[in-house]
C-alpha positions in Angstrom: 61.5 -42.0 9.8 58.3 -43.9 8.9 56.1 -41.8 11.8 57.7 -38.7 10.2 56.4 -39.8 6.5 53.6 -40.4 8.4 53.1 -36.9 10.2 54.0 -35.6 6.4 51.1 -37.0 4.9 48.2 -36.5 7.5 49.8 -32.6 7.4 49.3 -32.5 3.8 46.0 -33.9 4.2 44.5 -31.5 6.5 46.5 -28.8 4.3 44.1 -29.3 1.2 41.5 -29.7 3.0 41.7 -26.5 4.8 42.5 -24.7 1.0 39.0 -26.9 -0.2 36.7 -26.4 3.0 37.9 -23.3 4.9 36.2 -20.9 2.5 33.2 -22.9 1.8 32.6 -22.5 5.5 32.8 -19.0 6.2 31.1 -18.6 2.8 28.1 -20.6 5.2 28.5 -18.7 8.7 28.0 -15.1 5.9 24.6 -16.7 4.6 23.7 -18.0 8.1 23.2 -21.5 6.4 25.8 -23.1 8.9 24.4 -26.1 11.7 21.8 -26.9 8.8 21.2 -30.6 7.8 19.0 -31.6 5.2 16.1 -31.8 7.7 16.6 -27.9 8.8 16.9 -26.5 6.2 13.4 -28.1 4.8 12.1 -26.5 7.6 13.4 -23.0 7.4 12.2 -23.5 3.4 8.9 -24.0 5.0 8.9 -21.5 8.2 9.6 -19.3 4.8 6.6 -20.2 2.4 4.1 -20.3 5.3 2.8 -17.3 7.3 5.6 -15.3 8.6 3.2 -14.5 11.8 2.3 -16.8 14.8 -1.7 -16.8 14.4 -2.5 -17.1 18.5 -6.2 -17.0 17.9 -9.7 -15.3 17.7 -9.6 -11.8 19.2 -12.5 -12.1 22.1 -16.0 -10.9 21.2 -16.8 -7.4 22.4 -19.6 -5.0 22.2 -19.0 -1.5 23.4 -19.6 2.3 22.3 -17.3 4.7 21.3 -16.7 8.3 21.0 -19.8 9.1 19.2 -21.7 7.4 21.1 -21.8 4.5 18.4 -22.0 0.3 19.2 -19.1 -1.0 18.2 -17.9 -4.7 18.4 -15.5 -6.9 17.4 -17.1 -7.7 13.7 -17.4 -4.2 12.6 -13.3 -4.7 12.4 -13.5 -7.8 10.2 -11.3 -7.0 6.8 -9.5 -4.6 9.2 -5.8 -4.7 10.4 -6.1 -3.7 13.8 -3.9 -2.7 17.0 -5.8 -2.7 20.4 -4.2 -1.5 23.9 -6.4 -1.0 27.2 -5.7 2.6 28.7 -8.1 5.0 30.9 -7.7 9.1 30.4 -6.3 10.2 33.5 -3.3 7.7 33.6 -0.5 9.1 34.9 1.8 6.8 34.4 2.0 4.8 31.3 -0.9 6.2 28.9 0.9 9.0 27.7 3.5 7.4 26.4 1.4 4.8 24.9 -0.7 7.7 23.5 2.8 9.2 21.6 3.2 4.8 20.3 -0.3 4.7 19.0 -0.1 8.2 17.3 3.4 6.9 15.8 1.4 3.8 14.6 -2.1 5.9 13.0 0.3 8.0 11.5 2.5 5.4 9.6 -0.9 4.2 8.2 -3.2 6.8 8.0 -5.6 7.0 5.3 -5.5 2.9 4.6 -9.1 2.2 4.7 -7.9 -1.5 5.6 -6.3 0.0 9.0 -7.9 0.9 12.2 -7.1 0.8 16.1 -9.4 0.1 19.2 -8.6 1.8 22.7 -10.9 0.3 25.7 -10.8 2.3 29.1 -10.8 0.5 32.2 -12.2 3.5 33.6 -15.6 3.8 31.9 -17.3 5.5 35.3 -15.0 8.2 34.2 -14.2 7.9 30.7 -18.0 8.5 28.9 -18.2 9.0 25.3 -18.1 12.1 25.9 -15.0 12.1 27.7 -13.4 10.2 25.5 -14.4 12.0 22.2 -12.8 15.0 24.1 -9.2 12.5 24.9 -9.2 11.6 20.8 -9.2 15.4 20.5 -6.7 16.5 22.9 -4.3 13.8 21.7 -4.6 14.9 17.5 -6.4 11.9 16.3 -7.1 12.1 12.7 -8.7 8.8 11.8 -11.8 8.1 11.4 -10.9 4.2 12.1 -9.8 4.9 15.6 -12.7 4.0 18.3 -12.1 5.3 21.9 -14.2 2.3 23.9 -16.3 2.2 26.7 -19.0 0.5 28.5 -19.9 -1.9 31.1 -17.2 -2.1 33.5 -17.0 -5.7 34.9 -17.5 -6.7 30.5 -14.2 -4.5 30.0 -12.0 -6.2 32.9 -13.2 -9.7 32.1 -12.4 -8.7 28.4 -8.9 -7.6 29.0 -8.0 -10.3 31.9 -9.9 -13.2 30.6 -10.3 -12.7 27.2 -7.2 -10.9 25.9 -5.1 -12.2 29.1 -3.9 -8.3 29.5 -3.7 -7.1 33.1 -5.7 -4.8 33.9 -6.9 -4.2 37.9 -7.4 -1.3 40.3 -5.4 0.1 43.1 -6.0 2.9 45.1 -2.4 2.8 46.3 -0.9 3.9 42.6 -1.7 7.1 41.1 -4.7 7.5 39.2 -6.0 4.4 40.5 -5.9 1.6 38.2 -3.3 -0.8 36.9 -2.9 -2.5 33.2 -0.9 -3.4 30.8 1.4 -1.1 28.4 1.5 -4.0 25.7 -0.7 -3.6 22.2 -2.7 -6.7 20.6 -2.2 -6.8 16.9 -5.3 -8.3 14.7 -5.6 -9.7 10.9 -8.1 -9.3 9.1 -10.1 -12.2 9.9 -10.2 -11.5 13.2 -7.7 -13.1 15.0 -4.4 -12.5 16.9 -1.3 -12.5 15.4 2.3 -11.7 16.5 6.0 -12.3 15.2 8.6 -14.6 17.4 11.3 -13.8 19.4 14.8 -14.5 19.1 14.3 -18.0 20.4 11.4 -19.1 18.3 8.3 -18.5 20.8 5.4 -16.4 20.0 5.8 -12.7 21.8 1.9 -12.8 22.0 1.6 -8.9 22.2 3.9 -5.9 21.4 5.4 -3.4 23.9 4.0 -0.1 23.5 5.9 1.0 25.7 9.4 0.7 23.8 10.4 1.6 20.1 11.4 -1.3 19.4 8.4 -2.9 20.2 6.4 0.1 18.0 9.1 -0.7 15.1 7.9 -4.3 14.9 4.4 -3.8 15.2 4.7 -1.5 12.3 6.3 -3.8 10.3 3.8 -6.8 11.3 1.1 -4.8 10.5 2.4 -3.9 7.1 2.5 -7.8 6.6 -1.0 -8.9 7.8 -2.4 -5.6 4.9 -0.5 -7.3 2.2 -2.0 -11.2 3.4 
């Protein structure tokens, strides 16, 4: 009799405190507030004040020309926003799809003077200035901020390898030669790499140009870093 009085009570018990608790609970999984002590949550408070992009460092000095046959180097972009992939013109592979990303991008920002974005060829034996003013054509480019790079070959591998840690290599077993990367570096204004995390809370370090996803986020990072 007394265990039954007993089971009575503890069922009552756990009765109010589902009515009390059950809602407060779910009303924390909807916020996504749930699994947070007082010490995570001062840290998501602060993830939130502070810069909502990883800063990974200074972009790697460069000095190359472009299209018009004009210096360009890696100061004439400070105050700039800027995206910067490594291509060559007669990739068959990869390029042209990266061409239709970076078009995407130029034209989701084109006209902001605080906006630009840097293309270096791998294949500069090939790609001259005046090859590459011909490419910017070919592909529609409109801005004015958009420098097609070459120069020095060896400066332009060790820049993408070394300094940017972008493969880039050549092969004369893969069509058209050379090899790199189909991911796109995104710059602040002060020069230095930025990127977003991923779903597990480590830097991405570059964005895929090669997916729309990847071109969606950049988009949205780069809006970001022209309102910092």
């Amino acid at each position: 009799m007394f265990k039954n009085k007993s089971y009575i009570g503890i069922s009552f018990v756990i009765l109010i405190f589902g009515i009390y608790a059950v809602p407060k609970i779910i009303d924390r999984i909807q916020d996504g507030s749930i699994v947070k002590g007082a010490r995570l949550d001062n840290v998501s408070n602060e993830e939130t004040k502070g810069d909502k992009l990883v800063l990974i460092g200074p972009v790697p000095k460069f000095d190359l020309s472009n299209q018009d046959n004009q210096k360009v180097t890696n100061e004439a972009y400070k105050g700039k926003v800027y995206v910067l992939e490594f291509f060559f013109t007669k990739c068959p592979s990869i390029c042209p799809k990266m061409n239709v990303s970076m078009l995407e991008i130029e034209n989701k920002f084109f006209g902001n003077p605080n906006f630009g974005i840097i293309s270096i060829t791998i294949d500069p034996e090939h790609d001259t200035t005046k090859v590459l003013k011909e490419h910017a054509a070919e592909l529609g480019v409109r801005s004015s901020s958009w420098n097609f790079l070459t120069g020095d070959k060896a400066a332009i591998f060790d820049l993408s390898n070394k300094g940017f840690n972008l493969y880039a290599g050549e092969n004369d077993k893969v069509n058209g030669g050379f090899e790199h990367s189909g991911l796109f570096a995104l710059v602040d204004k002060e020069g230095n790499i930025r990127c977003r995390k991923d779903d597990f809370g480590n830097p991405i370090l570059y964005y895929d140009g090669l997916d729309k996803k990847g071109v969606r986020e950049i988009q949205q990072d780069i809006t970001i870093l022209l309102a910092e």
